[in-house]
Structure formats: structure tokens, C-alpha cells
N, C-alpha and C positions, 0 to 999 in steps of 0.2 A: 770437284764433285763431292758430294754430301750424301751421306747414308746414317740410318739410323741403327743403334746396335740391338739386339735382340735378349732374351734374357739370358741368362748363366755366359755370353759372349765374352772371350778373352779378345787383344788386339790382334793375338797369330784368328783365332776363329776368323774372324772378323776378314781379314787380310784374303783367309783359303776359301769363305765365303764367296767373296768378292770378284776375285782374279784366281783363284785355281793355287795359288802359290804363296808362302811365307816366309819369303826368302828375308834376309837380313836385311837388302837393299832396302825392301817394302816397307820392313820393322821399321828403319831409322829413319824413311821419307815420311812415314806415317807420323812419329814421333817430331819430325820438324813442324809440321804440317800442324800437328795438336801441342804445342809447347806445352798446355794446363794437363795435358794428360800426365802423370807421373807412376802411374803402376801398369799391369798389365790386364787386368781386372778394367772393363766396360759396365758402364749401369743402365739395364733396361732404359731403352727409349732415347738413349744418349745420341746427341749427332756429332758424329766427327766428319771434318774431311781427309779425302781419300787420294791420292796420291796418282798421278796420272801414268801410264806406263808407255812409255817412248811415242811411238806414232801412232799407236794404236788406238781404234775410236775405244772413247770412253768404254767403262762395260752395262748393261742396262740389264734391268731384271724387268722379269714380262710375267703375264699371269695367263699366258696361252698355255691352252692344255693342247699336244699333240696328236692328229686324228689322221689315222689311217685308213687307208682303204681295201 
């Protein structure tokens, strides 16, 4: 999966973003995953891919605004 970074985004932002968590596993799967990546610093608009977490469905981001009643 593929995502795109946002501005001032670090790899941890990015990660807690994503999944909730930035855990080290995530850090060092992320960094396999992006080999050209070498600092911790993302540049607006960048795409990396994102690391998949065991069985779980991918995670999606929606633009549903939630309405109650």
C-alpha cells in the first residue's frame, strides 16, 4: 500500500498517522520497504509505501463525515 506524505510529516508522523502506532517494528519495515528513504524527514507530497500489519485489512482513509441522529 501507498500513501502520500503531508507537509512538515516525519516517518514516525507518518507511521501514527497511518496505523495508530510507531512502533520500531513499523520504523524498520517502513525503511525496508523505502530503501532511497535515508533520514527521518518526508518531503510534501512524497509517496512511500507502507508496510502491511499481519492479517489485518489494509487501513483506508475515508472522507465520511459522521451523522447522528
Amino acid at each position: 500500500m501507498k500513501t502520500t506524505a503531508k507537509p512538515f510529516e516525519t516517518v514516525n508522523t507518518l507511521l501514527y498517522r497511518v496505523f495508530g502506532s510507531d512502533s520500531d517494528e513499523l520504523e524498520n519495515e517502513f525503511y525496508r520497504l523505502n530503501p532511497t528513504q535515508t533520514t527521518l524527514f518526508l518531503e510534501p507530497g512524497q509517496l512511500v509505501e507502507l508496510p502491511i500489519i499481519g492479517n489485518e485489512p489494509e487501513p483506508t482513509t475515508t472522507n465520511e463525515i459522521p451523522v447522528w441522529m
